[in-house]
Residue frames as qw, qx, qy, qz and C-alpha x, y, z in Angstrom:
[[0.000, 0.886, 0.465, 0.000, 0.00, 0.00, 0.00],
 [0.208, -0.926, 0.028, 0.313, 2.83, 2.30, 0.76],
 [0.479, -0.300, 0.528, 0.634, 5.33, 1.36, -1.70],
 [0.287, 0.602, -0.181, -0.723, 3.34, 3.68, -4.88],
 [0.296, 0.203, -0.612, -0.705, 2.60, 0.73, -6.65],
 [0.824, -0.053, 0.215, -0.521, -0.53, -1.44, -7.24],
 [0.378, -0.324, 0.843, -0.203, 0.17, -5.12, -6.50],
 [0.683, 0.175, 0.467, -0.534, -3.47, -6.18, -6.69],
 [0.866, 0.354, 0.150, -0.321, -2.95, -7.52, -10.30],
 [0.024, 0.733, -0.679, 0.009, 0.42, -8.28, -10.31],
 [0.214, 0.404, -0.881, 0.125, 1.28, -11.92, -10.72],
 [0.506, -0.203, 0.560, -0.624, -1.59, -13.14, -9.26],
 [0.078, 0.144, 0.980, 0.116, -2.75, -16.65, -9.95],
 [0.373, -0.167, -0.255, -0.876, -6.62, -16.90, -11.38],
 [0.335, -0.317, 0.778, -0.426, -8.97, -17.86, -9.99],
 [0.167, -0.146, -0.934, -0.279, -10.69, -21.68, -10.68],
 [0.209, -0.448, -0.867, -0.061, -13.34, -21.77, -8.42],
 [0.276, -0.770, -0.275, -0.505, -16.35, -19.05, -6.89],
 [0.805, -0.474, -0.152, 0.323, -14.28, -19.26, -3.48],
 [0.509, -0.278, 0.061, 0.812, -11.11, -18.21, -4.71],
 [0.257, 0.505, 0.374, 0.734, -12.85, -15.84, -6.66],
 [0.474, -0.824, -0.288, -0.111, -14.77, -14.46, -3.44],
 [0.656, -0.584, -0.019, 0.478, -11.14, -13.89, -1.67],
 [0.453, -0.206, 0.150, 0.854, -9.84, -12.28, -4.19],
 [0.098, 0.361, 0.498, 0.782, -12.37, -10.14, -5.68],
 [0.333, -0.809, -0.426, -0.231, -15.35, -9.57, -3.03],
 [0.131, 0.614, -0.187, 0.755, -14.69, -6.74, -0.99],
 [0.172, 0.128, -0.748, 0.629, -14.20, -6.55, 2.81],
 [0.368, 0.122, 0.410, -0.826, -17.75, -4.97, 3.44],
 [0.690, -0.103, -0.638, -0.325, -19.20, -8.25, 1.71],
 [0.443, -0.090, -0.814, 0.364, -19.11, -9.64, 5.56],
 [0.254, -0.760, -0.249, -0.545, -21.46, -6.55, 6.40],
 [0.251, 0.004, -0.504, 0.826, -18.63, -5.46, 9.62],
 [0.396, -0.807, -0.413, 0.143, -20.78, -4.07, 12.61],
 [0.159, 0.773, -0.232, 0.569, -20.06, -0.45, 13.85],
 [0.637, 0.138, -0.645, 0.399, -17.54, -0.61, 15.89],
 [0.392, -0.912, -0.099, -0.064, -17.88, 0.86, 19.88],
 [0.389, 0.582, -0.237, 0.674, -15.51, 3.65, 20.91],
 [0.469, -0.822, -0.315, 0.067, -14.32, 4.62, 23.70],
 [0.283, 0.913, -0.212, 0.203, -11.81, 7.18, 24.51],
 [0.727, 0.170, -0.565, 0.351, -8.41, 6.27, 25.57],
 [0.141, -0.385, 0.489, -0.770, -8.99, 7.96, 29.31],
 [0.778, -0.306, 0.026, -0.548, -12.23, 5.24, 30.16],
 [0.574, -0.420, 0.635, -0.301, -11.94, 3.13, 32.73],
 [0.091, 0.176, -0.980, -0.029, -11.27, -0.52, 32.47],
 [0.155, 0.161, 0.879, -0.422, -14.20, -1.16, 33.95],
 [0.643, 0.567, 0.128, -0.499, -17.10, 0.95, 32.04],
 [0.422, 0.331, -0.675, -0.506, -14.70, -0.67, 28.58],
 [0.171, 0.098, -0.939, -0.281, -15.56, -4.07, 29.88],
 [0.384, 0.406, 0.661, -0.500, -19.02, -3.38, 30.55],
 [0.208, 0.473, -0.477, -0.711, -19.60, -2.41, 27.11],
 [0.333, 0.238, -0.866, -0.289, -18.05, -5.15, 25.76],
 [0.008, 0.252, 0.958, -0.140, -20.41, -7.63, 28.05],
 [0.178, 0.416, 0.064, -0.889, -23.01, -5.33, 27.43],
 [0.547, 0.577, -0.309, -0.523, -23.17, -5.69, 23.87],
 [0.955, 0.059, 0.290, 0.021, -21.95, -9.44, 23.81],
 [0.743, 0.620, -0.201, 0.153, -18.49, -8.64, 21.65],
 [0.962, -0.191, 0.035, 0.192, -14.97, -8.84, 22.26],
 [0.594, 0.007, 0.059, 0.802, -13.37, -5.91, 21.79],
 [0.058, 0.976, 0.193, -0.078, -13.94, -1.88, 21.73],
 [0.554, 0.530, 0.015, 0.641, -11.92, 0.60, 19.51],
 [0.225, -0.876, -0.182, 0.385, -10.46, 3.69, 21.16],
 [0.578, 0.575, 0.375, 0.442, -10.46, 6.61, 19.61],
 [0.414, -0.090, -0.081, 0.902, -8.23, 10.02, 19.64],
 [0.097, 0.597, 0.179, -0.776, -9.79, 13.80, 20.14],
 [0.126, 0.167, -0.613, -0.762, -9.87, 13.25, 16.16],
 [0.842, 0.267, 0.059, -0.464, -12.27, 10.65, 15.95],
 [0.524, 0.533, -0.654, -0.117, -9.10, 8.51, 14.80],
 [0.957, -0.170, -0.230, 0.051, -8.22, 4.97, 15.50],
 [0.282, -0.748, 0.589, -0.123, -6.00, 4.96, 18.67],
 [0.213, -0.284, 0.877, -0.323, -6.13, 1.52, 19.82],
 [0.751, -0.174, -0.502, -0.392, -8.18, -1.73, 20.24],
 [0.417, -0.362, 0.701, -0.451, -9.02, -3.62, 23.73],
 [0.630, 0.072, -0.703, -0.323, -9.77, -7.26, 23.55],
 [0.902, -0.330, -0.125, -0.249, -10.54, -10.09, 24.95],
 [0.815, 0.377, -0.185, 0.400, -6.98, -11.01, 24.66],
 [0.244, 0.574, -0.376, 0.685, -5.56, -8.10, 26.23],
 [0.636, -0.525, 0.262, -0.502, -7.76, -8.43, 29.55],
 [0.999, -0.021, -0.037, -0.013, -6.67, -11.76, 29.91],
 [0.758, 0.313, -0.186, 0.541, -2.70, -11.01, 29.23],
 [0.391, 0.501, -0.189, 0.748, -2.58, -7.92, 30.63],
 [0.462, -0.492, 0.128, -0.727, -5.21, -7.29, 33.22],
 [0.834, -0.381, -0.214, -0.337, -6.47, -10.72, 34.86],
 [0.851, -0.308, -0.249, 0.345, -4.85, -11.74, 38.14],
 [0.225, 0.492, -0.157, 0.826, -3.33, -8.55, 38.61],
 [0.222, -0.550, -0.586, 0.552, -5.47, -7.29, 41.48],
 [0.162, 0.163, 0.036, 0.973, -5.68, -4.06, 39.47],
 [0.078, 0.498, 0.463, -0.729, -8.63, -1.57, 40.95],
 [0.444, 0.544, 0.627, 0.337, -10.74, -1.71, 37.25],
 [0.077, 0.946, 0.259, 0.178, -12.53, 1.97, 37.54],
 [0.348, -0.805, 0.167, 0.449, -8.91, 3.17, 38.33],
 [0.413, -0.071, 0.715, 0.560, -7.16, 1.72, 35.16],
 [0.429, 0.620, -0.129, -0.644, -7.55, 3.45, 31.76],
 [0.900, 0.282, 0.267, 0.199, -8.11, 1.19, 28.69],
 [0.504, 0.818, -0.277, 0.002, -5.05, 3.34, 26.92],
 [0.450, -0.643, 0.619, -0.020, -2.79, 1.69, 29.74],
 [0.464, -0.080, 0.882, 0.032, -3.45, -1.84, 28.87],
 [0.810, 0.493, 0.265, -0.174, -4.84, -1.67, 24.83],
 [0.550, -0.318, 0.394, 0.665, -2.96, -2.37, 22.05],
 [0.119, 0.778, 0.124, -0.604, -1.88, 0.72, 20.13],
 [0.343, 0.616, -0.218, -0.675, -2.04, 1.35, 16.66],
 [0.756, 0.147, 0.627, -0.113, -3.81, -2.11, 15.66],
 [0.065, -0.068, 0.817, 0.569, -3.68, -3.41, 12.11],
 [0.459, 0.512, 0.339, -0.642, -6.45, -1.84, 10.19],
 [0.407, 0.169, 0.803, 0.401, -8.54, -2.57, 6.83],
 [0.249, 0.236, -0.163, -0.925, -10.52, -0.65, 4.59],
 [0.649, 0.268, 0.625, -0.341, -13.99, -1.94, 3.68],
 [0.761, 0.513, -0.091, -0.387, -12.91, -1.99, 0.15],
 [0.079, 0.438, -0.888, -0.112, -9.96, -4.29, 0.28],
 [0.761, 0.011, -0.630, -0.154, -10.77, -8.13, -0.64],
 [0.778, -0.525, 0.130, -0.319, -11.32, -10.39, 1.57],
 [0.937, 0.088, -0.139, 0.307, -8.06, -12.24, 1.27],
 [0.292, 0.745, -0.125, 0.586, -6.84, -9.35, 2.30],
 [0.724, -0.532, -0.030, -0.438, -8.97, -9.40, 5.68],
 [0.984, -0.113, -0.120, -0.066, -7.61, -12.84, 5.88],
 [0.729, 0.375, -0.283, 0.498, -3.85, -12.29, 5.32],
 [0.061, 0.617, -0.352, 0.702, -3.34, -9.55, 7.45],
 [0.769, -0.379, 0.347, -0.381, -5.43, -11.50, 10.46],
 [0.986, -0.021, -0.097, 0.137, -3.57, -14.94, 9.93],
 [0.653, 0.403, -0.358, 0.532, 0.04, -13.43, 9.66],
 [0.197, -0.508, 0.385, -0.745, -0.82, -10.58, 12.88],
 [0.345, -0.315, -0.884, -0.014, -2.60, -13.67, 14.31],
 [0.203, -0.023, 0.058, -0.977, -6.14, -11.19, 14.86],
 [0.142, 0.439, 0.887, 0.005, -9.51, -11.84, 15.65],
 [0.123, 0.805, 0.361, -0.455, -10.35, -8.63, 15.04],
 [0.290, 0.118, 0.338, 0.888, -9.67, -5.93, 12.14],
 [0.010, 0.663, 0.233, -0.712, -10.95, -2.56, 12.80],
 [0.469, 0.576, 0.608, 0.280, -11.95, -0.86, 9.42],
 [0.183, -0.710, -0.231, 0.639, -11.35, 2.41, 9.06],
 [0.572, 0.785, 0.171, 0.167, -12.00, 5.19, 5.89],
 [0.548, 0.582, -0.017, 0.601, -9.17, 7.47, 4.49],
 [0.216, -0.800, 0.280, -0.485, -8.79, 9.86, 7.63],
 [0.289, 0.167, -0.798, 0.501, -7.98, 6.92, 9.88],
 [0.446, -0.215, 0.414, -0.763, -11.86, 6.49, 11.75],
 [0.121, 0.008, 0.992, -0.040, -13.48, 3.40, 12.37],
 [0.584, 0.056, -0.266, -0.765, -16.50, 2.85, 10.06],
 [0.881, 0.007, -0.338, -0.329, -16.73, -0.97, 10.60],
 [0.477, -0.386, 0.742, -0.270, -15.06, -4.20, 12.80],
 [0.905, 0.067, -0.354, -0.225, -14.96, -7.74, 11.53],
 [0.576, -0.512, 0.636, -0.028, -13.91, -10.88, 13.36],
 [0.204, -0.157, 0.954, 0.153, -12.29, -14.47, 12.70],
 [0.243, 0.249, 0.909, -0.231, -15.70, -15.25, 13.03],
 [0.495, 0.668, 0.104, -0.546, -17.54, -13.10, 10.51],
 [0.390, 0.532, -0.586, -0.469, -15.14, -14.17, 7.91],
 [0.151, -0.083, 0.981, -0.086, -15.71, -18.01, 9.09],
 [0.489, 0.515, 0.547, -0.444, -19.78, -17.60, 8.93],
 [0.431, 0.671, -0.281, -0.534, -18.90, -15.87, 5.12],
 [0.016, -0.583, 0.797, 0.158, -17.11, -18.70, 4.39],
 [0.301, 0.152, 0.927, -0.166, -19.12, -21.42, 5.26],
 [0.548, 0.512, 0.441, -0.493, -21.81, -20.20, 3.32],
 [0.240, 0.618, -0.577, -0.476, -19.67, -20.17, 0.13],
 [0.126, -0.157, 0.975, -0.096, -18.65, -23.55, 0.88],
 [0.467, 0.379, 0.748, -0.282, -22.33, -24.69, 0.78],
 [0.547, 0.712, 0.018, -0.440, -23.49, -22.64, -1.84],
 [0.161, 0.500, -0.805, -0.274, -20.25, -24.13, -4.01],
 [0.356, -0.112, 0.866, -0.332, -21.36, -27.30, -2.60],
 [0.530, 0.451, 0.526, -0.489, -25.10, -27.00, -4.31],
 [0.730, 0.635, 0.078, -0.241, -24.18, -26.19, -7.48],
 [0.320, 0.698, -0.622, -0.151, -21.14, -27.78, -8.04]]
């Protein structure tokens, strides 16, 4: 992305089947990403993981005075960084204990894209974000698994 030329059709291998054609042609916001929740990088530990149980998910973006992607908290990080600590939640800011400037995607990149960048950063998440750097969307492991599986079948029926 940063090296001024386009890859995307470079050398790439075609594709045989409606699968590989889905990874390398359908576009992140084929997985219809959920907006993401924000919170700012000064809230407690404790209101982020009410949120997150709140809302049933597994992670909350935090964003800068801009509106810009700071960070992401997970499930992951509370677990590595927070649990068994003793730490006093509603004293602890999520900016202490997220991790900063996450690997981000753009709801038009392919979904092999999605995939590469979560398999190599090993991610369940991937924040979305437009051309300024704000979060417009979130996908997980698991959105692109559900997308998947339905290929798989649908391949499945008529092939």
């Amino acid at each position: 992305e940063h090296c001024q030329t386009s890859l995307t059709q470079e050398d790439l291998p075609q594709p045989e089947t409606a699968i590989e054609r889905s990874l390398m042609e359908d576009p992140i916001l084929s997985l219809q990403p959920v907006k993401p929740l924000t919170v700012n990088p000064s809230t407690s530990l404790a209101d982020a993981i009410r949120l997150m149980r709140n809302h049933g998910i597994g992670c909350v973006l935090i964003t800068n005075e801009n509106g810009r992607l700071a960070g992401i908290l997970t499930e992951r990080d509370l677990l590595q960084k927070v649990a068994a600590r003793g730490l006093e939640l509603e004293q602890c800011a999520v900016q202490d204990f997220m991790t900063a400037l996450p690997e981000t995607g753009k709801p038009d990149h392919p979904l092999g894209y999605a995939i590469q960048r979560m398999i190599v950063s090993d991610l369940r998440y991937l924040p979305l974000v437009d051309t300024s750097g704000k979060p417009v969307g979130i996908v997980s492991s698991r959105d692109i698994i559900d997308y998947m599986a339905t290929k798989f079948h649908t391949a499945g029926e008529t092939g």
